[in-house]
N, C-alpha and C positions, 0 to 999 in steps of 0.2 A: 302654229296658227298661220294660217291663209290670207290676206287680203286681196281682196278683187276688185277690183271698180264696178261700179253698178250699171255703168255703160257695157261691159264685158259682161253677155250671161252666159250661165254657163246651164249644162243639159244633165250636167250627172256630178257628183261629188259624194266620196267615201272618206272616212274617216277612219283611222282604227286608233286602239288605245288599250293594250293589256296588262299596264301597270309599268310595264319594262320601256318597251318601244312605242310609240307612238309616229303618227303620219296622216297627211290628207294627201288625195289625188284629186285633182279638179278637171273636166274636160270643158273647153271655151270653142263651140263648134264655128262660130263667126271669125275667130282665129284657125280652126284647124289648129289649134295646139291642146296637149295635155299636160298639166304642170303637178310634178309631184316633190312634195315636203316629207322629207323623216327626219326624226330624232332616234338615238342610238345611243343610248348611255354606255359609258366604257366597261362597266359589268353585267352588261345586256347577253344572254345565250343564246347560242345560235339557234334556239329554238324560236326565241321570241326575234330574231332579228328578219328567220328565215318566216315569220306567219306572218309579218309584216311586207315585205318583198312580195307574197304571194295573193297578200290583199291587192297590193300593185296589179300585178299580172293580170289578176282577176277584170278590174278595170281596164288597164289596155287590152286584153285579149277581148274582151264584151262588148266597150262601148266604144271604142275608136277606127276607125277607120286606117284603111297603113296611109294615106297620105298626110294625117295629122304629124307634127313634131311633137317631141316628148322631152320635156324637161325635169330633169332629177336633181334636187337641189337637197338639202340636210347637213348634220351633223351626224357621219355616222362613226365617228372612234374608232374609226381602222385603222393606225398607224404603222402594221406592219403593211400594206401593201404596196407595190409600189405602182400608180395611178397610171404614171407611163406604158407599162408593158402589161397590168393587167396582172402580176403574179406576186403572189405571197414572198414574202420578203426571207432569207434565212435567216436562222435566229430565230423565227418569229416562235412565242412559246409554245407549247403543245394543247398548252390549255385556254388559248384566244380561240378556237372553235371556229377559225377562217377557212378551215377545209372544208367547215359542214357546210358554211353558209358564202361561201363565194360562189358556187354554184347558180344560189339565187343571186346576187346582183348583177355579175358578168352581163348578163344576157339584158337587163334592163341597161346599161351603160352606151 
């Protein structure tokens, strides 16, 4: 969930929810910001991680402007990556599904 101040309006807001992943993206055009919320359960598949990412995308690439800032804020239970450099950590298991869906985060970070 989202909270916004009522003094902040915002022009566009998505939401998704497919049982696994959930997330809202809000754009605040008076800010020129876009704040985006996810949840990532640690048995979430990269399927459901990456239709969520791509609801994102969907929103920045439509309704934003490039000089808006973009805030990505969540829980998403990727503890093999390492946040620093951007790269999947070794070890990490074969079956976390970070190669499927690193792809989509990267590029929102």
């Amino acid at each position: 969930m989202l909270y916004s101040l009522s003094s902040l309006p915002i022009s566009h807001s998505e939401s998704f929810d497919d049982s696994v992943c959930q997330g809202i993206i809000n754009v605040y055009p008076s800010a020129k910001l876009c704040v985006a919320v996810a949840y990532r359960p640690p048995d979430a598949t990269a399927d459901s991680f990456t239709k969520l990412l791509d609801s994102f995308a969907r929103v920045i690439d439509d309704c934003i402007p490039n000089d808006y800032d973009l805030f990505v804020s969540g829980d998403f239970n990727l503890p093999q990556i390492d946040w620093e450099t951007h790269q999947i950590l070794s070890g990490a298991s074969a079956d976390s599904n970070l190669s499927d869906c690193d792809s989509a985060l990267i590029p929102l970070l």
